[in-house]
C-alpha positions in Angstrom: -0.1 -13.8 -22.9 -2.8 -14.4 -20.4 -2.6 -18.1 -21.2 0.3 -18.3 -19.0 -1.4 -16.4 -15.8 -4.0 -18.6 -13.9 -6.8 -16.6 -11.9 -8.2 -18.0 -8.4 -11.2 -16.4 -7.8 -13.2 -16.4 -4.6 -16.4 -14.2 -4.1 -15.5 -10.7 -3.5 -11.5 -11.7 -4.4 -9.6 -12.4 -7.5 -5.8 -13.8 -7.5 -3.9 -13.7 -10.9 -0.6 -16.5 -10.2 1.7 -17.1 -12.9 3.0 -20.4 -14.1 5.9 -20.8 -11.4 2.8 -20.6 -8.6 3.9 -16.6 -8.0 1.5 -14.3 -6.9 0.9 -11.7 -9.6 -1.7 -9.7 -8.3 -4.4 -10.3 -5.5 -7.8 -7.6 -6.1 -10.4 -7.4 -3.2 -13.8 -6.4 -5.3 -16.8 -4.3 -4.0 -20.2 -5.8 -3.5 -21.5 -4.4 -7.2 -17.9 -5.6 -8.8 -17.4 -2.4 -9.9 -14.2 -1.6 -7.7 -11.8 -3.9 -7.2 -8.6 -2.5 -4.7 -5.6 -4.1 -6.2 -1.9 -4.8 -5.3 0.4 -5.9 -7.5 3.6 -8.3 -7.1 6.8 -8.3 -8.2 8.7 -12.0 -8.5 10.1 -11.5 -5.4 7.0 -11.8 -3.9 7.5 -7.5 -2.9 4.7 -5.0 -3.6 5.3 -3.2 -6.4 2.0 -1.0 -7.0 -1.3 -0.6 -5.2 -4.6 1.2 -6.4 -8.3 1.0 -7.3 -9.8 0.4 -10.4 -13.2 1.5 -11.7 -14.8 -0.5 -13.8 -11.7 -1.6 -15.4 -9.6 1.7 -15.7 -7.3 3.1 -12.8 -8.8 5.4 -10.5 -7.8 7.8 -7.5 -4.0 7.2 -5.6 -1.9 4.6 -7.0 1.4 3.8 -5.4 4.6 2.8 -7.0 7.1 0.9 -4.8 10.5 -0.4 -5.5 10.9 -4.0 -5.8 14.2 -3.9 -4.3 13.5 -2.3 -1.2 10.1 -1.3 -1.3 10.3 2.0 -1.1 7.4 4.3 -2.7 9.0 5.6 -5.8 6.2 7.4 -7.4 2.2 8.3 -6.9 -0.5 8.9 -9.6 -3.8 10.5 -9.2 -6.6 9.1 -11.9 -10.5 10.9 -11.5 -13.0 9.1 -12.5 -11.5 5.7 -14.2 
């Protein structure tokens, strides 16, 4: 599956774009790499989810939004990856 995705990477930012040129997902990473703050897109081009990882696993506040509207539908609290 990640065949299809292409990643642009730039230091200290990483892009995932799918074959159609969409933006998938655009991370901002910390000095070390070790956090990267991430949104995530829906087709429409409408943020559907926004959060840090921790080297590699979800942590603190992530934010569900509607890709109708973009409305926050739903919050989830990770500790510690």
């Amino acid at each position: 599956m990640m065949d299809n995705l292409r990643m642009v990477s730039l230091p200290g930012l990483s892009d995932i774009i799918i074959p159609d040129g969409t933006l998938k997902a655009v991370s901002v990473l910390s000095e070390d790499g070790k956090i990267a703050r991430t949104q995530s897109f829906a087709g429409n081009g409408r943020k559907i989810a926004e959060g840090n990882y921790r080297e590699e696993k979800k942590d603190s506040t992530w934010k569900y939004y509607s890709d109708l509207d973009g409305i926050l539908i739903s919050e989830e609290t990770y500790l510690s990856g």
